[in-house]
DRENGU-765566 format. One record per residue: residue number from 1; x, y, z of N, C-alpha, C in turn; residue in one letter. Coordinates in pm, 1 decimal. Each point is the difference from the previous one (the first is absolute). Layout:
+--------+----------+----------+----------+----------+----------+----------+----------+----------+----------+-------+
| kolkol |     n.xx |     n.yy |     n.zz |    ca.xx |    ca.yy |    ca.zz |     c.xx |     c.yy |     c.zz | lumlo |
+--------+----------+----------+----------+----------+----------+----------+----------+----------+----------+-------+
|    NUM |        X |        Y |        Z |        X |        Y |        Z |        X |        Y |        Z |     A |
...
+--------+----------+----------+----------+----------+----------+----------+----------+----------+----------+-------+
This chain:
+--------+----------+----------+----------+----------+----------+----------+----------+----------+----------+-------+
| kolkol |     n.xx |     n.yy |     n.zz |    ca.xx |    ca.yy |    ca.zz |     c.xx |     c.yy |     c.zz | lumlo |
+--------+----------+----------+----------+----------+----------+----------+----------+----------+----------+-------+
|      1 |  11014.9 |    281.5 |   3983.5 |     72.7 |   -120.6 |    -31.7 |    -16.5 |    -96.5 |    115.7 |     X |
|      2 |    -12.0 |   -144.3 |    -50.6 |    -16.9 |   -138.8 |     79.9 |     85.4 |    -80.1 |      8.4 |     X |
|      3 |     40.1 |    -66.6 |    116.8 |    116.8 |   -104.6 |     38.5 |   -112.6 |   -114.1 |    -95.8 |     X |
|      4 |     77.3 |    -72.9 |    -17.4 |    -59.4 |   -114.9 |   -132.8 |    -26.1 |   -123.8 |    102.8 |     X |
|      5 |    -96.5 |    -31.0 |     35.8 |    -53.6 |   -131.4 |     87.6 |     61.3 |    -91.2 |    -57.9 |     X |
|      6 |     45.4 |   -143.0 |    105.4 |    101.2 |   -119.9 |    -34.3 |   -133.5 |    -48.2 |   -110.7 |     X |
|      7 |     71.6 |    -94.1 |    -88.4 |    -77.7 |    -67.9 |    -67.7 |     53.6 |   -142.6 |    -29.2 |     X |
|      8 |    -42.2 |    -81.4 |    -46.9 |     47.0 |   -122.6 |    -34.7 |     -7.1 |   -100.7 |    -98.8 |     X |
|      9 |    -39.6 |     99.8 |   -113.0 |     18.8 |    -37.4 |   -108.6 |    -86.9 |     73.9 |    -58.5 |     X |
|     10 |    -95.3 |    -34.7 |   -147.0 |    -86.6 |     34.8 |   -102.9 |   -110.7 |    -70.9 |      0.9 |     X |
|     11 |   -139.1 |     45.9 |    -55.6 |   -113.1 |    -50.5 |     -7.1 |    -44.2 |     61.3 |   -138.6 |     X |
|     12 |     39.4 |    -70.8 |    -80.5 |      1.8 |      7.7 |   -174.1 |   -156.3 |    -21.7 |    -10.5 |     X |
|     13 |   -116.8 |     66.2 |    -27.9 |   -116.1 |    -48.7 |    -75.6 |     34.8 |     -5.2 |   -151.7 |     X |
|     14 |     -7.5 |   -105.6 |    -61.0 |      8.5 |    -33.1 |   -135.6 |    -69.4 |    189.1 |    -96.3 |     X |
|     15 |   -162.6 |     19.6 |     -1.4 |    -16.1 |     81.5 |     -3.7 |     67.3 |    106.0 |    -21.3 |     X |
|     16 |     38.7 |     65.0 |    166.7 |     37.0 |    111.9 |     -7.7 |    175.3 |     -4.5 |    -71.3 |     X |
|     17 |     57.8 |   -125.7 |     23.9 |    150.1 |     16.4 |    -98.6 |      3.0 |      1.9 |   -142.4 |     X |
|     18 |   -120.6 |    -30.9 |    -49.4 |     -9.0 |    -21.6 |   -162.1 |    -62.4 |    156.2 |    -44.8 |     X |
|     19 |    -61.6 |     28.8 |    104.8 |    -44.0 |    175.0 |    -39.0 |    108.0 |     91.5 |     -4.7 |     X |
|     20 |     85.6 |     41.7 |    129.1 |     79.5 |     31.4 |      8.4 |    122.9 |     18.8 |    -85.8 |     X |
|     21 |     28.5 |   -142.3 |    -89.7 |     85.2 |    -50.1 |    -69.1 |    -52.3 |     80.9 |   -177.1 |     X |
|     22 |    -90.6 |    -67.9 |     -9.2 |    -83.5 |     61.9 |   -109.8 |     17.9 |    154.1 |      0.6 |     X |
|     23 |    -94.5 |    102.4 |     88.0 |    -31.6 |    109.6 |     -2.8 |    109.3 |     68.3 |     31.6 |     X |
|     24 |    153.6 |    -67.1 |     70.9 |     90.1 |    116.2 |     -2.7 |    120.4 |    -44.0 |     -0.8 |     X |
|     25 |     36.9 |   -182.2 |    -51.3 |    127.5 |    -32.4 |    -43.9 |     61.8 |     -6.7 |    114.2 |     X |
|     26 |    -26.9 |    -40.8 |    133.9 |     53.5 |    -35.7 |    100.8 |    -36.3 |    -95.5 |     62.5 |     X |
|     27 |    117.8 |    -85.3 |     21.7 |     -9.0 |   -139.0 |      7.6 |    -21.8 |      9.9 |    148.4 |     X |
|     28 |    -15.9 |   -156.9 |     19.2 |     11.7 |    -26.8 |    180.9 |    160.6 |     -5.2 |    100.4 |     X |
|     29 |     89.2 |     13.9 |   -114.9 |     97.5 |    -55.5 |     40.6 |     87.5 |    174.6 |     48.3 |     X |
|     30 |    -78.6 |     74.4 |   -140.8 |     77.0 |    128.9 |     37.4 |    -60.1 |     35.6 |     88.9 |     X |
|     31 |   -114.5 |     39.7 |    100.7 |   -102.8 |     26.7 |     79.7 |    108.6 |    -65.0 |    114.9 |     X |
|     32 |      2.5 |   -141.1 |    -19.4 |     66.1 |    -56.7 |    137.6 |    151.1 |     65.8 |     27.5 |     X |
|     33 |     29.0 |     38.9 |   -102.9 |    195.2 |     55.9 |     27.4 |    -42.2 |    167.1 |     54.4 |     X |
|     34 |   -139.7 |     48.1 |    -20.1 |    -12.3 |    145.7 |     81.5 |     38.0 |    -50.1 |    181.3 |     X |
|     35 |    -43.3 |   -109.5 |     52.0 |     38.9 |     -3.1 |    104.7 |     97.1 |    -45.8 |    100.4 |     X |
|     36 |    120.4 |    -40.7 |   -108.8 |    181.5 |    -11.0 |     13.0 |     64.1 |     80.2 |    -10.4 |     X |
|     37 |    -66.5 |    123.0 |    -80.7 |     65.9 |     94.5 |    -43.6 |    -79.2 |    142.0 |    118.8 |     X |
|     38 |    123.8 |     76.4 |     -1.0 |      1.8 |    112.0 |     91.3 |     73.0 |    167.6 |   -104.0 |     X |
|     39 |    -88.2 |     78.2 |     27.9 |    -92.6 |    -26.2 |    100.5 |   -146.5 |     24.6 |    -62.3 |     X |
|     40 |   -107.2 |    -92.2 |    115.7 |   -111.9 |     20.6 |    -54.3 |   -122.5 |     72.0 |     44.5 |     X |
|     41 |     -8.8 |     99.0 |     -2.8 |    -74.8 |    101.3 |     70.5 |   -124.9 |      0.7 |    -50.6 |     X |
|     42 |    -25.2 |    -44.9 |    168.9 |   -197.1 |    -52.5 |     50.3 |    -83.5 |     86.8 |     31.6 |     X |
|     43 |   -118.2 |    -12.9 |    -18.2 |    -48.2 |    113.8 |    107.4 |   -171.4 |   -101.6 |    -25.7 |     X |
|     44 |    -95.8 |     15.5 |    114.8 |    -87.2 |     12.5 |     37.8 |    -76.8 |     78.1 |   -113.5 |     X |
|     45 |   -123.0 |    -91.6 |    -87.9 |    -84.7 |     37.8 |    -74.0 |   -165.4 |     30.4 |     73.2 |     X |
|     46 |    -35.7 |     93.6 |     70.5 |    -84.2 |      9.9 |     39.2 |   -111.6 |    -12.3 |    -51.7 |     X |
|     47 |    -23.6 |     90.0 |   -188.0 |   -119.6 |    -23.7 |    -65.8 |     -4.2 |   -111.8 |      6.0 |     X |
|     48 |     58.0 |    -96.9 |      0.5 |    -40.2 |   -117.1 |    -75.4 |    -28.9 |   -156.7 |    147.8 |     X |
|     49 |     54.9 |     81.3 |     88.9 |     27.3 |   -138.9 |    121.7 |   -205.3 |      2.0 |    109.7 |     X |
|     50 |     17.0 |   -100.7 |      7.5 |   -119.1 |     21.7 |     53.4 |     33.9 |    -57.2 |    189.7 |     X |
|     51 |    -66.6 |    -50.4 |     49.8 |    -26.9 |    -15.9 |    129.6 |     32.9 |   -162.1 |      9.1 |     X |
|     52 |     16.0 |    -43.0 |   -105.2 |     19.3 |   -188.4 |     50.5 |    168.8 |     52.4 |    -71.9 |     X |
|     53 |    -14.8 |     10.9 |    -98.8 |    140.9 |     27.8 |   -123.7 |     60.2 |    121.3 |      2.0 |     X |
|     54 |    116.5 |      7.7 |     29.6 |    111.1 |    130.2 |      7.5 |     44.7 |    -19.1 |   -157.3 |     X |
|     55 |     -1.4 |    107.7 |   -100.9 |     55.4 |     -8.4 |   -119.0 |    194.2 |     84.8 |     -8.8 |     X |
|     56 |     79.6 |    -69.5 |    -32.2 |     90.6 |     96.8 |    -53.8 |     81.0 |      2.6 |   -138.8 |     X |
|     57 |     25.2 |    143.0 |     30.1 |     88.1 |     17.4 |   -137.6 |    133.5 |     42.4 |      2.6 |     X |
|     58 |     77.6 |    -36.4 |   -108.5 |     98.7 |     -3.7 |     38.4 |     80.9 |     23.6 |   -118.5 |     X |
|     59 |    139.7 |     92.9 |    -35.1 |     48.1 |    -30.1 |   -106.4 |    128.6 |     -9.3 |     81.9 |     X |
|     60 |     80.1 |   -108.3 |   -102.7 |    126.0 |    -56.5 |    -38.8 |     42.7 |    -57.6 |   -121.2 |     X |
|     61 |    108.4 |    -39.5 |    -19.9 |     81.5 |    -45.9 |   -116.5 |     46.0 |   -171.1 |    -59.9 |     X |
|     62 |    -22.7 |    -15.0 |   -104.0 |     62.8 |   -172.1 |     -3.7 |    162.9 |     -5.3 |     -2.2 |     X |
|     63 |     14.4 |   -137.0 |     -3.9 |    154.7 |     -0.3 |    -12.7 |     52.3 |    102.6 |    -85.8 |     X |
|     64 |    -96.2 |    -14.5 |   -124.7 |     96.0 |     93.3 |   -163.9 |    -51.5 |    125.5 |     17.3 |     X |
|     65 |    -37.3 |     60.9 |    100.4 |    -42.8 |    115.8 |     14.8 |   -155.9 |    100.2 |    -45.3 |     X |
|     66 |    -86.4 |   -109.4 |    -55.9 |   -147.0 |     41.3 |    -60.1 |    -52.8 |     58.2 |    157.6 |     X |
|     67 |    -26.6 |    106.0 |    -25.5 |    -63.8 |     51.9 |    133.5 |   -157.7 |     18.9 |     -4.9 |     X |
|     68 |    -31.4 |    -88.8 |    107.3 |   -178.3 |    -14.4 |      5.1 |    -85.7 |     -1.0 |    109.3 |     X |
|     69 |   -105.4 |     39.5 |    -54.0 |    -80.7 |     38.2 |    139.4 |    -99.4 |   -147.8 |     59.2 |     X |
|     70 |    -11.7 |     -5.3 |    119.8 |    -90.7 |   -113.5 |     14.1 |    -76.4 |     30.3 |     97.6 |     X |
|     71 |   -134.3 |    -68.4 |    -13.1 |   -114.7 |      7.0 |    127.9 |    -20.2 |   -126.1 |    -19.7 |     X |
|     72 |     13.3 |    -22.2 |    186.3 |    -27.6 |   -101.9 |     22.6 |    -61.1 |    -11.7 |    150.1 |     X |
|     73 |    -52.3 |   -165.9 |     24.8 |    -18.0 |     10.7 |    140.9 |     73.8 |   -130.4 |     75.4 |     X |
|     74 |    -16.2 |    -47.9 |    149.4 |     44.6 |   -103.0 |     70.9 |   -142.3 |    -86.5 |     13.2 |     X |
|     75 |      4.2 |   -115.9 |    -34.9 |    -58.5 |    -84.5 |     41.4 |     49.7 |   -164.7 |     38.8 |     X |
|     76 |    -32.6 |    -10.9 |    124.1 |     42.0 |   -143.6 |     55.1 |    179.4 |     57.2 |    -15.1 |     X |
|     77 |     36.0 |    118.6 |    -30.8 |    157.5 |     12.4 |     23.8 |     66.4 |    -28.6 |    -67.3 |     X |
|     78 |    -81.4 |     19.9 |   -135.4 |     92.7 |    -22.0 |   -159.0 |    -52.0 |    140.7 |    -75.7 |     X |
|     79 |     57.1 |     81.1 |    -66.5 |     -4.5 |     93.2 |    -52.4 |    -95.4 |    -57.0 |   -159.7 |     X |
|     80 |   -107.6 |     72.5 |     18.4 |   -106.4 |    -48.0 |   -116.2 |     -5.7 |    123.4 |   -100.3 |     X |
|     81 |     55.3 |     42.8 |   -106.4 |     54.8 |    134.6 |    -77.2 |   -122.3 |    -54.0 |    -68.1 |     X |
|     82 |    -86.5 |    185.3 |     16.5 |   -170.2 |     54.8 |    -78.3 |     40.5 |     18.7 |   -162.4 |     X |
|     83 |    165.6 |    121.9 |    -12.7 |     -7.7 |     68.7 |    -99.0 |    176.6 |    -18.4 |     11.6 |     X |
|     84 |     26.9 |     -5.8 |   -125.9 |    175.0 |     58.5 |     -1.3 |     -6.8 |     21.8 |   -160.1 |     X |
|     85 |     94.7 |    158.7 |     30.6 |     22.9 |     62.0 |   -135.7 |    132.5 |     75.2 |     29.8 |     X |
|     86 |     36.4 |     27.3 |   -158.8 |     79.3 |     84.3 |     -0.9 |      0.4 |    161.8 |    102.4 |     X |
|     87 |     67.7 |     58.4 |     48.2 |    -14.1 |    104.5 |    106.5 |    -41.8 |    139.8 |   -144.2 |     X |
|     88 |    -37.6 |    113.9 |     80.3 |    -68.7 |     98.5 |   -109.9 |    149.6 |     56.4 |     57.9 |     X |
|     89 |     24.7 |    137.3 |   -108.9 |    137.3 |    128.3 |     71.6 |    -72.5 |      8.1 |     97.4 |     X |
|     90 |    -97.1 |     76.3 |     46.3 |    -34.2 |     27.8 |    144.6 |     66.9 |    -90.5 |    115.4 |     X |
|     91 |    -77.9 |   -127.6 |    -23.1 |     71.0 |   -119.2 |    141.3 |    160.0 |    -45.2 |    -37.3 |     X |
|     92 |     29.3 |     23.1 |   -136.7 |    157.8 |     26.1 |    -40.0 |     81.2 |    101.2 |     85.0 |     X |
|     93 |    -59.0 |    117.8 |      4.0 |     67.4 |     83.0 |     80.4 |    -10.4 |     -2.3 |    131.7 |     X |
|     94 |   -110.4 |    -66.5 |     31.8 |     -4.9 |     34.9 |    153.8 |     59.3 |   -182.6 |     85.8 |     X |
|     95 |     17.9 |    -67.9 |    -98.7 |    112.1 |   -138.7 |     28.7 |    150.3 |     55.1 |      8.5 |     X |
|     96 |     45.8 |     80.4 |    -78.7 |    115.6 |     26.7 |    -41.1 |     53.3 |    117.5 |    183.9 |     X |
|     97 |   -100.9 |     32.8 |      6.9 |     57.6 |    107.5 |    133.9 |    -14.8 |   -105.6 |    120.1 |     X |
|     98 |    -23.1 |   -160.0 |    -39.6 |     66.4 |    -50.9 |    135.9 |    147.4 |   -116.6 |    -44.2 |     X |
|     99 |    -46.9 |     32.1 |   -116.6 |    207.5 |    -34.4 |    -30.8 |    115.6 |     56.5 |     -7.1 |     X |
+--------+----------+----------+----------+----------+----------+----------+----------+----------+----------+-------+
């Protein structure tokens, strides 16, 4: 698990929010309430981070409680989200043992 780097806002690619939205019914808005809401347990995606780009993943909850998983990365210090979906039981259960 990862302390969550400051950020300062969002970096929406049109693209990747209309995929996202499409392929798994999650908006930008619920994505943005994963990171008001606590708690949201990070961790360091190694397959996926390379040597310029650190990738992470992370699951947490929206206001109404839809619990979802997200990968994402920092760029310029706005959180730029790859993928967000619903969480599987697996990352269900293993979210639930830090609440």
């Amino acid at each position: 698990m990862q302390i969550l780097p400051e950020f300062e806002g969002f970096d929406w690619g049109n693209a990747n929010l209309d995929k996202n939205h499409k392929k798994h019914g999650v908006t930008a808005q619920e994505a943005e309430e994963l990171f008001a809401n606590s708690p949201l347990v990070a961790r360091r995606d190694d397959h996926h981070s390379t040597k310029v780009e650190e990738r992470i993943q992370a699951l947490g909850q929206t206001k109404v409680g839809r619990k979802l998983f997200i990968a994402f990365t920092l760029r310029n210090h706005k959180i730029r989200v790859i993928s967000i979906r619903d969480m599987t039981p697996q990352e269900e259960q293993a979210y639930e043992k830090h609440t």
